[in-house]
PQR file of N, CA, C, O and H, with PARSE charges and radii, in Angstrom:
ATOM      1  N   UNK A   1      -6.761   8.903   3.822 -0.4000 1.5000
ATOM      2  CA  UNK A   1      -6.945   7.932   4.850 -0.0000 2.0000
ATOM      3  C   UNK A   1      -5.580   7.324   5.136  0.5500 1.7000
ATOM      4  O   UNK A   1      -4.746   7.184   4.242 -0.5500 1.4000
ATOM      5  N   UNK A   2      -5.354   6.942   6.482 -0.4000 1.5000
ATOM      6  CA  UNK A   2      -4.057   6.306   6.553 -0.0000 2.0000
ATOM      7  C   UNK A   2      -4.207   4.965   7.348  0.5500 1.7000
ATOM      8  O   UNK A   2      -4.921   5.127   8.338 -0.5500 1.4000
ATOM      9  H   UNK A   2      -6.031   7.056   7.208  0.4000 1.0000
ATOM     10  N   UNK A   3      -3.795   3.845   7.218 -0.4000 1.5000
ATOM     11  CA  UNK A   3      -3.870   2.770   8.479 -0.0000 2.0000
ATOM     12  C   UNK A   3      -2.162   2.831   9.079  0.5500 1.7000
ATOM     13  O   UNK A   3      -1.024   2.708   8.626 -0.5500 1.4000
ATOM     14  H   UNK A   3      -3.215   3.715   6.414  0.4000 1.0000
ATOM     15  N   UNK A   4      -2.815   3.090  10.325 -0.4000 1.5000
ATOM     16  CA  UNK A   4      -1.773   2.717  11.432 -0.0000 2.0000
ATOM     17  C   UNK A   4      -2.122   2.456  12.412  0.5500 1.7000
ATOM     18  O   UNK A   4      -3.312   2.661  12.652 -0.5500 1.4000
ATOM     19  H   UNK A   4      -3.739   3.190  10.693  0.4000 1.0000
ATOM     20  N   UNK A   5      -1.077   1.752  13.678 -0.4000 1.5000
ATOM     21  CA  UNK A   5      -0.902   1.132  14.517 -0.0000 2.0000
ATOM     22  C   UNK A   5       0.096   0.472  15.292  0.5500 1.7000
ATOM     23  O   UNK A   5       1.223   0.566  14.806 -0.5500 1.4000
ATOM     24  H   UNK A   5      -0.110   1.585  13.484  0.4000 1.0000
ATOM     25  N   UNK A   6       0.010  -0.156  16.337 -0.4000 1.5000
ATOM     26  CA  UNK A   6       1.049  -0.793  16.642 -0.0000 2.0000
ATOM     27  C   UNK A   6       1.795  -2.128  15.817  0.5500 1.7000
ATOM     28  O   UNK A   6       0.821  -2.765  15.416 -0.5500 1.4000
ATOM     29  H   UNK A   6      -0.905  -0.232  16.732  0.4000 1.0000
ATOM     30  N   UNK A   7       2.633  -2.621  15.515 -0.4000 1.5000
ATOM     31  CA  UNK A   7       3.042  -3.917  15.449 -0.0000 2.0000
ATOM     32  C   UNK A   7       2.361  -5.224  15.522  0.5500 1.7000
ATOM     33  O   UNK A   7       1.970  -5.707  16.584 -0.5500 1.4000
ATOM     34  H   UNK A   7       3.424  -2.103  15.840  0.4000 1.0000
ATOM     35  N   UNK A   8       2.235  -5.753  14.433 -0.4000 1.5000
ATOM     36  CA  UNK A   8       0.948  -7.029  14.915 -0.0000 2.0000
ATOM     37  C   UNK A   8      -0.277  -6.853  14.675  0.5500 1.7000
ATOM     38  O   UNK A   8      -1.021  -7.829  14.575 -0.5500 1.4000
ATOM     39  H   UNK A   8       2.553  -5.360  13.570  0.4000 1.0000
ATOM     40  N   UNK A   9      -0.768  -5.487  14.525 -0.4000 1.5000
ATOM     41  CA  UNK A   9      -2.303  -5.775  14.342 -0.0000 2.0000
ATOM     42  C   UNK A   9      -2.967  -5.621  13.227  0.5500 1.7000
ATOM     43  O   UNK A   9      -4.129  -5.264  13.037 -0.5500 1.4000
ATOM     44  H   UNK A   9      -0.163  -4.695  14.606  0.4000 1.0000
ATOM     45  N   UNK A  10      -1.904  -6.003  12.309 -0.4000 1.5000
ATOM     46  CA  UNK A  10      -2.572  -6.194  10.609 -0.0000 2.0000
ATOM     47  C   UNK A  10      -3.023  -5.221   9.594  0.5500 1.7000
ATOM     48  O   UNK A  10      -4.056  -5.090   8.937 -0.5500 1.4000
ATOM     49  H   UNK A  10      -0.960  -6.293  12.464  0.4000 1.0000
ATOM     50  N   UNK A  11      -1.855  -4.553   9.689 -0.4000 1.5000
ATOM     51  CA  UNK A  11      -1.687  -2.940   8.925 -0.0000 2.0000
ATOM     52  C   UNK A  11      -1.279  -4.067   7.367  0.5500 1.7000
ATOM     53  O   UNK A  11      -2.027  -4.174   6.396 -0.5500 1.4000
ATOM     54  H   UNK A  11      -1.016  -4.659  10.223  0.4000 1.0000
ATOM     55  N   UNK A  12      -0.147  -4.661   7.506 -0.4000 1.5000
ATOM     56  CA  UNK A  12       0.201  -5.086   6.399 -0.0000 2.0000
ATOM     57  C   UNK A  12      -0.883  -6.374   5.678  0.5500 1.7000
ATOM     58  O   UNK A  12      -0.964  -6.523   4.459 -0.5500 1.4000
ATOM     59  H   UNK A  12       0.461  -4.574   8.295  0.4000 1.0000
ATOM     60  N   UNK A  13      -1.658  -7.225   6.680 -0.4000 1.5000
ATOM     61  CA  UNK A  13      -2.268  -8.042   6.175 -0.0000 2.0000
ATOM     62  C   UNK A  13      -3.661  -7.329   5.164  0.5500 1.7000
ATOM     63  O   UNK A  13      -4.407  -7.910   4.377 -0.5500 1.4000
ATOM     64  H   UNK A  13      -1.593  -7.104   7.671  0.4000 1.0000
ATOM     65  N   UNK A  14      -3.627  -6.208   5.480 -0.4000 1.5000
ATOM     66  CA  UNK A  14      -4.916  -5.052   5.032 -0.0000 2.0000
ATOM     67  C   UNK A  14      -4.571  -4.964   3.990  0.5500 1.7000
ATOM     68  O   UNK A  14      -5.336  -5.334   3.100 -0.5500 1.4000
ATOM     69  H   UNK A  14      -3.020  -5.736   6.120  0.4000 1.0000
ATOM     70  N   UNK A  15      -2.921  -4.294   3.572 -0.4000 1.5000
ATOM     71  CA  UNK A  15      -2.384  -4.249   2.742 -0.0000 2.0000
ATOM     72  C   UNK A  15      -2.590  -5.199   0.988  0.5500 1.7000
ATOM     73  O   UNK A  15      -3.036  -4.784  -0.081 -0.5500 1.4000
ATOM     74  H   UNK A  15      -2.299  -3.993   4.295  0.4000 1.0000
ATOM     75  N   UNK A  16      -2.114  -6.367   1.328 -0.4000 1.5000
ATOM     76  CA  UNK A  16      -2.483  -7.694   1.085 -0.0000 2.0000
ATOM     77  C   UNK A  16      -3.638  -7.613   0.743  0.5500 1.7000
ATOM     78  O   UNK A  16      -3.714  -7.684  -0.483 -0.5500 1.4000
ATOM     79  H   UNK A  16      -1.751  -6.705   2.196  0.4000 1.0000
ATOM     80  N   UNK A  17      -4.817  -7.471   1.337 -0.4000 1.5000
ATOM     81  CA  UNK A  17      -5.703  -8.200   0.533 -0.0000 2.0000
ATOM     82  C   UNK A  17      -5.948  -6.735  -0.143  0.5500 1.7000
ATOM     83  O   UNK A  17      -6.624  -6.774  -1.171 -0.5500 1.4000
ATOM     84  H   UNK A  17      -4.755  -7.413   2.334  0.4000 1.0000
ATOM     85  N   UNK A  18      -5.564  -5.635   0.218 -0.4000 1.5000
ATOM     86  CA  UNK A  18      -6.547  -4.568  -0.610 -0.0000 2.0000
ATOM     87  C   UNK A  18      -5.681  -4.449  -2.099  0.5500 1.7000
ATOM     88  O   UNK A  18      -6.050  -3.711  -3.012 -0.5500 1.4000
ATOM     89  H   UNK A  18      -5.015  -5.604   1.053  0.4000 1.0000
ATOM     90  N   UNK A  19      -4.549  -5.260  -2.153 -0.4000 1.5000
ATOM     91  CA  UNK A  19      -3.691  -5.419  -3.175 -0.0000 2.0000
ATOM     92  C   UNK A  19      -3.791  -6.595  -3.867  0.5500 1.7000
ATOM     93  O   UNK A  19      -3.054  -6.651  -4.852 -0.5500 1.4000
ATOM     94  H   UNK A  19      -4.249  -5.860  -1.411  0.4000 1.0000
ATOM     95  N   UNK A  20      -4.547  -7.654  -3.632 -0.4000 1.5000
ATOM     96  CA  UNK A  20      -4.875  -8.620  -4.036 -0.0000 2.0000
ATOM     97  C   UNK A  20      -4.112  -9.655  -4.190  0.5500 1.7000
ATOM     98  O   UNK A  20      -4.203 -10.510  -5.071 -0.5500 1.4000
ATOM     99  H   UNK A  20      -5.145  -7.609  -2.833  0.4000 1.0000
ATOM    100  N   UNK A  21      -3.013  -9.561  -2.951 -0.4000 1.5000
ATOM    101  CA  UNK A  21      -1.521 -10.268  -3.411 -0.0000 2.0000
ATOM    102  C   UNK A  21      -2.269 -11.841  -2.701  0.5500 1.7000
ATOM    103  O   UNK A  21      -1.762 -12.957  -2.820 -0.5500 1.4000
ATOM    104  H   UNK A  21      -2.939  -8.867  -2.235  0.4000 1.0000
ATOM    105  N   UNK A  22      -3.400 -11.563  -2.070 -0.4000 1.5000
ATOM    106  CA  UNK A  22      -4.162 -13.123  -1.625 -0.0000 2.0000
ATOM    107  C   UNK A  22      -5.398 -12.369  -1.287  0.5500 1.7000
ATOM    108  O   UNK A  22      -5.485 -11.221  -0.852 -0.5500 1.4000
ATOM    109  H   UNK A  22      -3.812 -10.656  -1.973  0.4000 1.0000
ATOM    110  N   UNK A  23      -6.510 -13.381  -1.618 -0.4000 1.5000
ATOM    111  CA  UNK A  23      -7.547 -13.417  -1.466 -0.0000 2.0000
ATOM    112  C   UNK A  23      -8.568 -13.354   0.250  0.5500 1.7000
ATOM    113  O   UNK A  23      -8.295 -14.060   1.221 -0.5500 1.4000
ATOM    114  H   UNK A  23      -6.439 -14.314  -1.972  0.4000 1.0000
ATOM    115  N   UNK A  24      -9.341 -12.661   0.210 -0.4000 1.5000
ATOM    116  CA  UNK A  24      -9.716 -13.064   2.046 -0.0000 2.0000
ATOM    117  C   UNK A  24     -10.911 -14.439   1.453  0.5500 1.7000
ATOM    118  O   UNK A  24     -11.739 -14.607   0.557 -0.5500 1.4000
ATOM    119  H   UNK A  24      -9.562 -12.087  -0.579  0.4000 1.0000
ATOM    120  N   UNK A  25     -10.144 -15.425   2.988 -0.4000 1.5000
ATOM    121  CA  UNK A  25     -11.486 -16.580   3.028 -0.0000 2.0000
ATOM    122  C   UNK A  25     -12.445 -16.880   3.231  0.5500 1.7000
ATOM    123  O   UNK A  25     -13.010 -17.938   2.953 -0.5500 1.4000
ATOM    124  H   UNK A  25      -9.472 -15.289   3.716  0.4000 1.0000
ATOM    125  N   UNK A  26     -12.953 -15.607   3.982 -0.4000 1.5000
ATOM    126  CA  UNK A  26     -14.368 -15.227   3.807 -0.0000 2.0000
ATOM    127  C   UNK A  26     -14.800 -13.740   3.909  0.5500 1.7000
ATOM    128  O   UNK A  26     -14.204 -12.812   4.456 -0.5500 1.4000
ATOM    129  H   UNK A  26     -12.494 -14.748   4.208  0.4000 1.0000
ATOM    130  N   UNK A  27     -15.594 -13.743   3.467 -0.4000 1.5000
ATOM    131  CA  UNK A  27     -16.071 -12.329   3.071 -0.0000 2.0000
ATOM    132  C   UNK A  27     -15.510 -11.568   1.710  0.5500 1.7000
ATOM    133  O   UNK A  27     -14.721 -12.064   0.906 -0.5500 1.4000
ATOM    134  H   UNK A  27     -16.078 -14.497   3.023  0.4000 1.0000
ATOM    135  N   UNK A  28     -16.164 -10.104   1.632 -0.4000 1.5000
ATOM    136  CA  UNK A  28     -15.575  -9.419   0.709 -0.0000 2.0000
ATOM    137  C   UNK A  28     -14.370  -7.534   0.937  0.5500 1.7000
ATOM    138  O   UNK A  28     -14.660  -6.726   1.819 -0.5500 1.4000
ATOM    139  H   UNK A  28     -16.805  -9.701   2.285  0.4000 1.0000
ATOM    140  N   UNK A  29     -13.769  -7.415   0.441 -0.4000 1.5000
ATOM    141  CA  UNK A  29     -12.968  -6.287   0.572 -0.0000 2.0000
ATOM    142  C   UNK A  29     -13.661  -5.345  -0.761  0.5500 1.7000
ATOM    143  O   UNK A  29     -13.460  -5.681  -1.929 -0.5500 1.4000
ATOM    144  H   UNK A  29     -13.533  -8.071  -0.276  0.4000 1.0000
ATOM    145  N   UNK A  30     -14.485  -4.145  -0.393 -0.4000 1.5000
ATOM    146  CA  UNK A  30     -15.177  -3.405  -1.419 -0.0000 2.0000
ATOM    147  C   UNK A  30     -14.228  -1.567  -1.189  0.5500 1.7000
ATOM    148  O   UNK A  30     -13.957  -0.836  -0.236 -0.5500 1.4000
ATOM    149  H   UNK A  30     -14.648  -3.873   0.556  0.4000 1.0000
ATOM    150  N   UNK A  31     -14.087  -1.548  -2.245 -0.4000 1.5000
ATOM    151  CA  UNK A  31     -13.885   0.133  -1.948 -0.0000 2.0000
ATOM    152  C   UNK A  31     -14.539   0.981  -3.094  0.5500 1.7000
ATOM    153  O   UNK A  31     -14.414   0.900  -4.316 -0.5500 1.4000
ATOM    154  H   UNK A  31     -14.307  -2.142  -3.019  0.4000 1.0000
ATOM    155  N   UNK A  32     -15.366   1.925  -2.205 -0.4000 1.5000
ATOM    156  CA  UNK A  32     -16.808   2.676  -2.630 -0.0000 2.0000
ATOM    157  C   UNK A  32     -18.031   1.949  -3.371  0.5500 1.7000
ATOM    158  O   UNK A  32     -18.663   2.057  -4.422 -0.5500 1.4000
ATOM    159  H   UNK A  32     -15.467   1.991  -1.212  0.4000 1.0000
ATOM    160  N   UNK A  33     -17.999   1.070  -2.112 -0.4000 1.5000
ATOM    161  CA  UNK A  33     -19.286  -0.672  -2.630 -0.0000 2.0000
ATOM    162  C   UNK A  33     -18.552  -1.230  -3.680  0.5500 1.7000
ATOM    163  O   UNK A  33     -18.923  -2.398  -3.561 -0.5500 1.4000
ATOM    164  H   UNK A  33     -17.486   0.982  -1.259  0.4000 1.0000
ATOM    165  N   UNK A  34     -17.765  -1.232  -4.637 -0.4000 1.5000
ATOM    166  CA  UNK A  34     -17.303  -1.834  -5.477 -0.0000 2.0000
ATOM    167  C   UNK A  34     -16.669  -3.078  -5.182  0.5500 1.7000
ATOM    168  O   UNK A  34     -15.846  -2.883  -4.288 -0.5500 1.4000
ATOM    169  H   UNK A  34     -17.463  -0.283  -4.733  0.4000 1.0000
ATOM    170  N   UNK A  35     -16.704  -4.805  -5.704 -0.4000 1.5000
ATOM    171  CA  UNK A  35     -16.084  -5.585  -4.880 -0.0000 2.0000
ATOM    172  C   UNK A  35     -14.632  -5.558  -5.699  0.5500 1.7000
ATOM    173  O   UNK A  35     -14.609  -5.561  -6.930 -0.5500 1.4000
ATOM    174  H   UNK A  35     -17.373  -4.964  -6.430  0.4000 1.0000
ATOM    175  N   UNK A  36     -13.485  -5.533  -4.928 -0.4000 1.5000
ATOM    176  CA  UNK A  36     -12.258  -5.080  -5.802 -0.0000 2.0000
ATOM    177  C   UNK A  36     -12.141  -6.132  -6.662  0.5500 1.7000
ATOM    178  O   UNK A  36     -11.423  -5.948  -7.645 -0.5500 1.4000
ATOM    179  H   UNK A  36     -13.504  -5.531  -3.928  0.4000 1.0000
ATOM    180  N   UNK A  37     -12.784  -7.410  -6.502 -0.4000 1.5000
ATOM    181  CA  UNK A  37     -12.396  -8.606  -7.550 -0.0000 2.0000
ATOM    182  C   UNK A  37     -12.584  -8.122  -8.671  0.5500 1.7000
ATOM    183  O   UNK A  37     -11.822  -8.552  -9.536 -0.5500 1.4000
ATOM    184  H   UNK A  37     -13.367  -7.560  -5.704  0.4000 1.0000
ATOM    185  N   UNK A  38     -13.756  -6.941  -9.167 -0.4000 1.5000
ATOM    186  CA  UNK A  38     -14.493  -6.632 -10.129 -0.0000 2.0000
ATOM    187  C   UNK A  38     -13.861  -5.197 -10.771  0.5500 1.7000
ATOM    188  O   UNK A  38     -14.546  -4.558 -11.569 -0.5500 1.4000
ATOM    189  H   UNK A  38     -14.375  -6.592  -8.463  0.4000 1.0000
ATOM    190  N   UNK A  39     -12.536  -4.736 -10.381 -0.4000 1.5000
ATOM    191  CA  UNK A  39     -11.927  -3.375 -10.452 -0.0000 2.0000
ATOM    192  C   UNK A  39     -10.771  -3.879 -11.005  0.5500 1.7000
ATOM    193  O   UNK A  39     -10.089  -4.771 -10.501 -0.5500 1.4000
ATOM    194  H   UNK A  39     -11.979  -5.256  -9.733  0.4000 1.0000
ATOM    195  N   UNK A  40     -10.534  -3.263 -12.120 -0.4000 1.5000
ATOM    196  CA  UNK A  40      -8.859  -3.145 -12.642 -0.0000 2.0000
ATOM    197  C   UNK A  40      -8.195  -2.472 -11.911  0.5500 1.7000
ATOM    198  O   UNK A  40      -8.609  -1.562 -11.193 -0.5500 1.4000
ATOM    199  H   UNK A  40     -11.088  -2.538 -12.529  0.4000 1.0000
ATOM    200  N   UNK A  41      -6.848  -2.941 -12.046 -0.4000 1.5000
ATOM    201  CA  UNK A  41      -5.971  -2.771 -11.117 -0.0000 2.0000
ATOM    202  C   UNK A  41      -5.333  -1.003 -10.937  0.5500 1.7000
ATOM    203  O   UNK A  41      -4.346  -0.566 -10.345 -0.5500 1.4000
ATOM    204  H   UNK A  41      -6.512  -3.680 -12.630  0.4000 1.0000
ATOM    205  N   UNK A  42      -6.479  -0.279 -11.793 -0.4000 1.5000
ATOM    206  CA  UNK A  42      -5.761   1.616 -12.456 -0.0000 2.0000
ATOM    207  C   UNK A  42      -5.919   1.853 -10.475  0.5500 1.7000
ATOM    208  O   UNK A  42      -5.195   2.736 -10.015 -0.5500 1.4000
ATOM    209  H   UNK A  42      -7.281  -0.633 -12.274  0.4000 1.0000
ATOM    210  N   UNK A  43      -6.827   1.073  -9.461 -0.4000 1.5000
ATOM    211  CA  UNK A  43      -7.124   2.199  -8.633 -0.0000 2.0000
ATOM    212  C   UNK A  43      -5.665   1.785  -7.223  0.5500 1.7000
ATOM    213  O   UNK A  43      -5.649   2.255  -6.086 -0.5500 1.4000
ATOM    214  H   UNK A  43      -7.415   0.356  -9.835  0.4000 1.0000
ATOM    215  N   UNK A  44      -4.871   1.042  -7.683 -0.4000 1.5000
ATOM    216  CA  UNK A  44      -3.572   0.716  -7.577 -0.0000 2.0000
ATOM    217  C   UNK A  44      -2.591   2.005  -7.124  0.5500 1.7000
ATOM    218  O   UNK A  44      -1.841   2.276  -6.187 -0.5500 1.4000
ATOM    219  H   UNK A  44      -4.884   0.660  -8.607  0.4000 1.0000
ATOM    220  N   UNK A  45      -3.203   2.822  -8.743 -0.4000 1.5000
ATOM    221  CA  UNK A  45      -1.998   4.259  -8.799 -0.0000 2.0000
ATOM    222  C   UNK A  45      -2.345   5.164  -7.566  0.5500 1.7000
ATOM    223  O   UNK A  45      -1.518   6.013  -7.234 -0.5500 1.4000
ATOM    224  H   UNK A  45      -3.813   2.601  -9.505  0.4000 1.0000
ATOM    225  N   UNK A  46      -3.580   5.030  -6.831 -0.4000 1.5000
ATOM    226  CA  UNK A  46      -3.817   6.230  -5.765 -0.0000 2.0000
ATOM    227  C   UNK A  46      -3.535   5.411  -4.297  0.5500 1.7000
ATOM    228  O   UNK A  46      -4.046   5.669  -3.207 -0.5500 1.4000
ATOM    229  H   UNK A  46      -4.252   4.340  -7.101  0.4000 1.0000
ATOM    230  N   UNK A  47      -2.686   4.481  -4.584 -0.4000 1.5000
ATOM    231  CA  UNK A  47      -2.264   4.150  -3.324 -0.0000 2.0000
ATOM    232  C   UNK A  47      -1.012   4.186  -2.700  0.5500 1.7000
ATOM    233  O   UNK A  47      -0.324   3.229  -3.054 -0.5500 1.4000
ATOM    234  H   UNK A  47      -2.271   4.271  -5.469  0.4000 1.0000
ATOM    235  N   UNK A  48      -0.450   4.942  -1.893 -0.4000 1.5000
ATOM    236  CA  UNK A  48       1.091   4.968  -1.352 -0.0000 2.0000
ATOM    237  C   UNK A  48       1.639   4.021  -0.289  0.5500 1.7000
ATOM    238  O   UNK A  48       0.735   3.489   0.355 -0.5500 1.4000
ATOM    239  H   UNK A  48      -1.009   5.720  -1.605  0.4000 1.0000
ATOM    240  N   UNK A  49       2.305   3.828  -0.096 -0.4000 1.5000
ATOM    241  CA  UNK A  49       3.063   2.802   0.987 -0.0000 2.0000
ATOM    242  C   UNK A  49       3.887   3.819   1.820  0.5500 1.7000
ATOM    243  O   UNK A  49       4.627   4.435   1.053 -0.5500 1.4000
ATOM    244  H   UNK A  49       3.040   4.260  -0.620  0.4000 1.0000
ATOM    245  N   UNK A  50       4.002   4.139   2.839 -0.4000 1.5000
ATOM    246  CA  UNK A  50       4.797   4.787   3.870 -0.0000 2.0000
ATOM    247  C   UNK A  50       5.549   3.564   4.495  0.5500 1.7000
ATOM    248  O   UNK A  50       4.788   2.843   5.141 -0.5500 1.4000
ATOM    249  H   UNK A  50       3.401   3.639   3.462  0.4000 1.0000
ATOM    250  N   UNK A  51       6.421   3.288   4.474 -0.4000 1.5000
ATOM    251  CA  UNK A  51       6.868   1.943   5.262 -0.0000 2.0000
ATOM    252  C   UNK A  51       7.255   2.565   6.598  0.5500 1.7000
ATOM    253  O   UNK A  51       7.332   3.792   6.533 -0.5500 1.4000
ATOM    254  H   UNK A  51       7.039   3.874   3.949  0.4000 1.0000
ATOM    255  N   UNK A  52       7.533   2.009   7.856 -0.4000 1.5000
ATOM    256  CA  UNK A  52       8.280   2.513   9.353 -0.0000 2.0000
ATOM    257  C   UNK A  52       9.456   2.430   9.459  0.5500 1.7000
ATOM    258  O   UNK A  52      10.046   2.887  10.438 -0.5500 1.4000
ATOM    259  H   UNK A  52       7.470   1.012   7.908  0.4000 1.0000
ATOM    260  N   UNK A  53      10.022   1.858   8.522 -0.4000 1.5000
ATOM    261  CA  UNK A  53      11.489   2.087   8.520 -0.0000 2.0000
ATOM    262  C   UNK A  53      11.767   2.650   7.342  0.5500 1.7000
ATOM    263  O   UNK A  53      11.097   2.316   6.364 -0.5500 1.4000
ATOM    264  H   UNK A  53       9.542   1.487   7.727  0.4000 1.0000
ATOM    265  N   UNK A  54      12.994   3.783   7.194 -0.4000 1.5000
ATOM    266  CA  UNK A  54      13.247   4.458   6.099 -0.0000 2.0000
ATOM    267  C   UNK A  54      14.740   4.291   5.614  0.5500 1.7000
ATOM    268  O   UNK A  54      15.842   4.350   6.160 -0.5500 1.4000
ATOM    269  H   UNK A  54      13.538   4.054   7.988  0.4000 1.0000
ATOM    270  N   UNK A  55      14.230   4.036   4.224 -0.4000 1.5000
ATOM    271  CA  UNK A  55      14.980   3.820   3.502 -0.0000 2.0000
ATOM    272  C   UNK A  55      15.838   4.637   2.631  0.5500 1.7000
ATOM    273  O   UNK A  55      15.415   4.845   1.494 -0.5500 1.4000
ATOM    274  H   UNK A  55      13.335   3.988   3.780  0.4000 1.0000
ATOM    275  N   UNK A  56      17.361   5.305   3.089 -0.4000 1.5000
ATOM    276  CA  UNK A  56      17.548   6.462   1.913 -0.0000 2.0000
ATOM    277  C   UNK A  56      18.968   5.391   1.642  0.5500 1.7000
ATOM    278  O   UNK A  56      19.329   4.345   2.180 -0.5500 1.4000
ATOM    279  H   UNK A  56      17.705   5.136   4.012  0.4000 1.0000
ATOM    280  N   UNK A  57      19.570   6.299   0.457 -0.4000 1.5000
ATOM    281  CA  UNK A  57      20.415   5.453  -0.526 -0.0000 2.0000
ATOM    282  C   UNK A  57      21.694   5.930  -0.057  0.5500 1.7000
ATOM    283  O   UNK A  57      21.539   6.621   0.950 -0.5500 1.4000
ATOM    284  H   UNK A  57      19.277   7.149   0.020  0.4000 1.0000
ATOM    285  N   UNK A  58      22.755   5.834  -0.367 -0.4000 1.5000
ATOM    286  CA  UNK A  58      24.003   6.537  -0.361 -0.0000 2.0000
ATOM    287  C   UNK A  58      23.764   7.920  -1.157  0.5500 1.7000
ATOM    288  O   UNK A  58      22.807   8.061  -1.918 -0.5500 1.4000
ATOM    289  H   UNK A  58      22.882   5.273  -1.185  0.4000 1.0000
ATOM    290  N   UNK A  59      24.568   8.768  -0.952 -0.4000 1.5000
ATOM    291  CA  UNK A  59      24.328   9.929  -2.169 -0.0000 2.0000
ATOM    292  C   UNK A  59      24.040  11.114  -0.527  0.5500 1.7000
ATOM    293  O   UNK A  59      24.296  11.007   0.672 -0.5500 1.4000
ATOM    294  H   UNK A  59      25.346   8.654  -0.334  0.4000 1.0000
ATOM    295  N   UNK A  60      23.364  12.196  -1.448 -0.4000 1.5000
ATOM    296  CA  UNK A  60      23.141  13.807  -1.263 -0.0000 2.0000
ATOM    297  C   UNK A  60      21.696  13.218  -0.715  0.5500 1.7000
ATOM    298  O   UNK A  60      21.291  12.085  -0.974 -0.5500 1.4000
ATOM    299  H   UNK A  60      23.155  12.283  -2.422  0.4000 1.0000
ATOM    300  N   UNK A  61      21.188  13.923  -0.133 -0.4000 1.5000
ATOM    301  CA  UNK A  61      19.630  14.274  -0.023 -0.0000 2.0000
ATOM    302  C   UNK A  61      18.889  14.542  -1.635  0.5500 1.7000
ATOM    303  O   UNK A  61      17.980  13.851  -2.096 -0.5500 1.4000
ATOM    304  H   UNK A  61      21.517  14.843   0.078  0.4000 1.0000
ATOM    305  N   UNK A  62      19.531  15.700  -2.305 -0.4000 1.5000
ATOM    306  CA  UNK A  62      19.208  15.988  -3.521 -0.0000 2.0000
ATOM    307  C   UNK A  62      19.242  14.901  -4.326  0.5500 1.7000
ATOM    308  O   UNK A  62      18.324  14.890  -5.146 -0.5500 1.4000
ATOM    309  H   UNK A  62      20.269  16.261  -1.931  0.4000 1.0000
ATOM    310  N   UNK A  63      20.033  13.925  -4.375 -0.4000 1.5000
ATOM    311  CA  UNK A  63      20.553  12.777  -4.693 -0.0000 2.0000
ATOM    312  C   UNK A  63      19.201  11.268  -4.489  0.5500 1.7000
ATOM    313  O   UNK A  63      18.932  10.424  -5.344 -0.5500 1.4000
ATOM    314  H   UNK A  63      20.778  13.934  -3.708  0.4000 1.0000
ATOM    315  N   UNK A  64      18.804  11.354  -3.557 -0.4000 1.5000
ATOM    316  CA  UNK A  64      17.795  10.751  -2.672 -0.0000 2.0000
ATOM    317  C   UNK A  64      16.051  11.186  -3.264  0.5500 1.7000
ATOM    318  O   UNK A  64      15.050  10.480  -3.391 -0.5500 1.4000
ATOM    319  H   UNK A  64      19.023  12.040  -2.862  0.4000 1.0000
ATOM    320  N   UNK A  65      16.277  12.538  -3.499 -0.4000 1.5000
ATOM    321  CA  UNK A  65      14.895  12.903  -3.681 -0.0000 2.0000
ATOM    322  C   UNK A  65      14.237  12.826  -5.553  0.5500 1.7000
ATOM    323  O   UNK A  65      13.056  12.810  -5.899 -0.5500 1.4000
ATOM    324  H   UNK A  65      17.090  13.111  -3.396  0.4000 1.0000
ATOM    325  N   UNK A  66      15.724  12.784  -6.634 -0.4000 1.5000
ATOM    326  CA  UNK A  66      15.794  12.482  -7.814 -0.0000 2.0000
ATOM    327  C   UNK A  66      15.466  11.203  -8.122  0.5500 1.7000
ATOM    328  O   UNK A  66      15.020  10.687  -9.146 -0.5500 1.4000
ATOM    329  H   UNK A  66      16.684  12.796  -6.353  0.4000 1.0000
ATOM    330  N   UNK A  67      15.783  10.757  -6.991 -0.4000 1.5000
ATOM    331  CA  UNK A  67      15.806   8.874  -7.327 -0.0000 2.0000
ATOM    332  C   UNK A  67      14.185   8.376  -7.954  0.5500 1.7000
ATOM    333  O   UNK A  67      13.887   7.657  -8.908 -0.5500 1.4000
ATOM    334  H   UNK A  67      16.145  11.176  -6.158  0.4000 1.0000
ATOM    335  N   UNK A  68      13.122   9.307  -6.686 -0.4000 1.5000
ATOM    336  CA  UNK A  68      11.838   9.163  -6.878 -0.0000 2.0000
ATOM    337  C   UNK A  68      11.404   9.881  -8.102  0.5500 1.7000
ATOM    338  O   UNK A  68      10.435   9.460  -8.734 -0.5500 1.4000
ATOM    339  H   UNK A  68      13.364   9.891  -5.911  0.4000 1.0000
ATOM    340  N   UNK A  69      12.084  10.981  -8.494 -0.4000 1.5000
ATOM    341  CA  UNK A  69      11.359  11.886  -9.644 -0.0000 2.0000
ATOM    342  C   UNK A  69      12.393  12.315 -10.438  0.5500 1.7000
ATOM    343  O   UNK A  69      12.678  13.455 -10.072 -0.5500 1.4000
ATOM    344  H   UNK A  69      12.871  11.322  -7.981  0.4000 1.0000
ATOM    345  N   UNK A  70      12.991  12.016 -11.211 -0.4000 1.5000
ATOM    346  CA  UNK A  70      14.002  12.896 -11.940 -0.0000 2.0000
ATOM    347  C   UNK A  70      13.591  14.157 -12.681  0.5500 1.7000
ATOM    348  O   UNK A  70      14.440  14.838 -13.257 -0.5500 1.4000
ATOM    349  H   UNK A  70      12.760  11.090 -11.509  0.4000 1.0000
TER
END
């Protein structure tokens, strides 16, 4: 699954709560009916961040791609 969109319409605020970095003020955020309040944080590891702006380092490409995996 991916969320995207334009600018503004709360790709990152999704983010946020499905990360629990703040709470929503009403209602609940469930993934597979589960309410995440009630989930340790393991289902964390199956989530990636693509950001829209990219970030590479000084260095090689090869250099760049070690950084993530040595």
């Amino acid at each position: 699954m991916a969320i995207v969109g334009r600018s503004g319409i709360g790709k990152s605020t999704i983010l946020n709560l499905i990360f629990r970095l703040y709470d929503p003020i009403d209602g609940t955020i469930e993934i597979d009916g589960q309410n995440i309040k009630n989930l340790n944080f393991d289902f964390r590891k199956e989530i990636t961040i693509v950001s829209q702006t990219p970030y590479i380092f000084n260095g090689s490409v090869m250099e760049n791609l070690k950084y993530g995996n040595p």
